[in-house]
N, C-alpha and C positions, 0 to 999 in steps of 0.2 A: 446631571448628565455624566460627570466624572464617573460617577459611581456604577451607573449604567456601562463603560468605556470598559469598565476593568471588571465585570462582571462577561463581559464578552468575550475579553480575551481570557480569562480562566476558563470558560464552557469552550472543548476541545470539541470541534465536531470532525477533525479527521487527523490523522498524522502522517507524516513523512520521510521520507528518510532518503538523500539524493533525488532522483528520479523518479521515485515509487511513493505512491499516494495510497493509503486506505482510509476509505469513506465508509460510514455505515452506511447500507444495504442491505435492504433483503434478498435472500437467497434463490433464488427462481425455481422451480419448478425444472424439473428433466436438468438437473446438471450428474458430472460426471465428477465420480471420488479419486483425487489422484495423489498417489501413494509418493507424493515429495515435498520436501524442505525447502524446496526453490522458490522463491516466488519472483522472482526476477532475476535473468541473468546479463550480466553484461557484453555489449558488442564489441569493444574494443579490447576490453582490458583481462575479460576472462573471471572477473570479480562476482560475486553475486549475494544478492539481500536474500537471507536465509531466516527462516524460523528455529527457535530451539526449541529443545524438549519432544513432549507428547500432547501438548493441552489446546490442540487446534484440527479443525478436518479443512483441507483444500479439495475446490474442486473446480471445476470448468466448464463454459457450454458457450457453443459459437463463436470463441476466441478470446472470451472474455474470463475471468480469473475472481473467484469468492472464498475468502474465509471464513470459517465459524471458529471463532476464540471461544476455548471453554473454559479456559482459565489462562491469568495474565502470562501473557509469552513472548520472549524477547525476539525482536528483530535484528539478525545482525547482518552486517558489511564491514570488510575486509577497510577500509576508506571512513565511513561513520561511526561515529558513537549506535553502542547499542539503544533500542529504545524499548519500553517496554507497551505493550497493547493489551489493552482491557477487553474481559468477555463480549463478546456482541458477533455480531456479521457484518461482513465489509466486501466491498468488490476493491480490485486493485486495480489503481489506474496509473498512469504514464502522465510525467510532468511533458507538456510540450512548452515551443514559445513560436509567436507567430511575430514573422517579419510584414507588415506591411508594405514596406514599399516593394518589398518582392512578391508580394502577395502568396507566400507560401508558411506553410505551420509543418515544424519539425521535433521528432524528440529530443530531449534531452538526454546526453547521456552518459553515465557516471564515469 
């Protein structure tokens, strides 16, 4: 069972970095290619989680935000350690947290 425990958390199936989540995903159909490094910006503080390099296409459809890594490329923030992301496709999501006794879910934000 041990073995099984640490065998799971070695198998990454998404990373993080503050606020900003990429999960694999397939890429949809009818998205739109857009020509920036940004993949998240921040609300308060002006900060934002960037791609380097050339070794990824971003793109977008209906509000929602996809990667294609074609080769490993660093995520950075001004606030976090860089991380690095392996080839694949990913959608980017938004860490929320939900208040139940308020009954409300808010983002998080760096």
């Amino acid at each position: 069972m041990l073995g099984d425990l640490k065998a799971w958390f070695r198998r990454k199936e998404y990373y993080q970095q503050g606020d900003v989540q990429l999960y694999p995903h397939a890429i949809p159909k009818g998205v739109t290619l857009k020509f920036k490094n940004v993949v998240e910006e921040g609300e308060h503080t002006g900060h934002a989680h960037r791609l380097e390099g050339t070794g990824f296409n971003f793109y977008a459809k209906d509000g929602d935000k996809y990667l294609r890594i074609i080769r490993t490329t660093a995520l950075s923030h001004e606030e976090h350690n860089k991380i690095d992301i392996p080839p694949g496709d990913y959608k980017v999501g938004k860490i929320r947290q939900e208040d139940p006794f308020e009954r409300k879910i808010s983002e998080i934000h760096d």
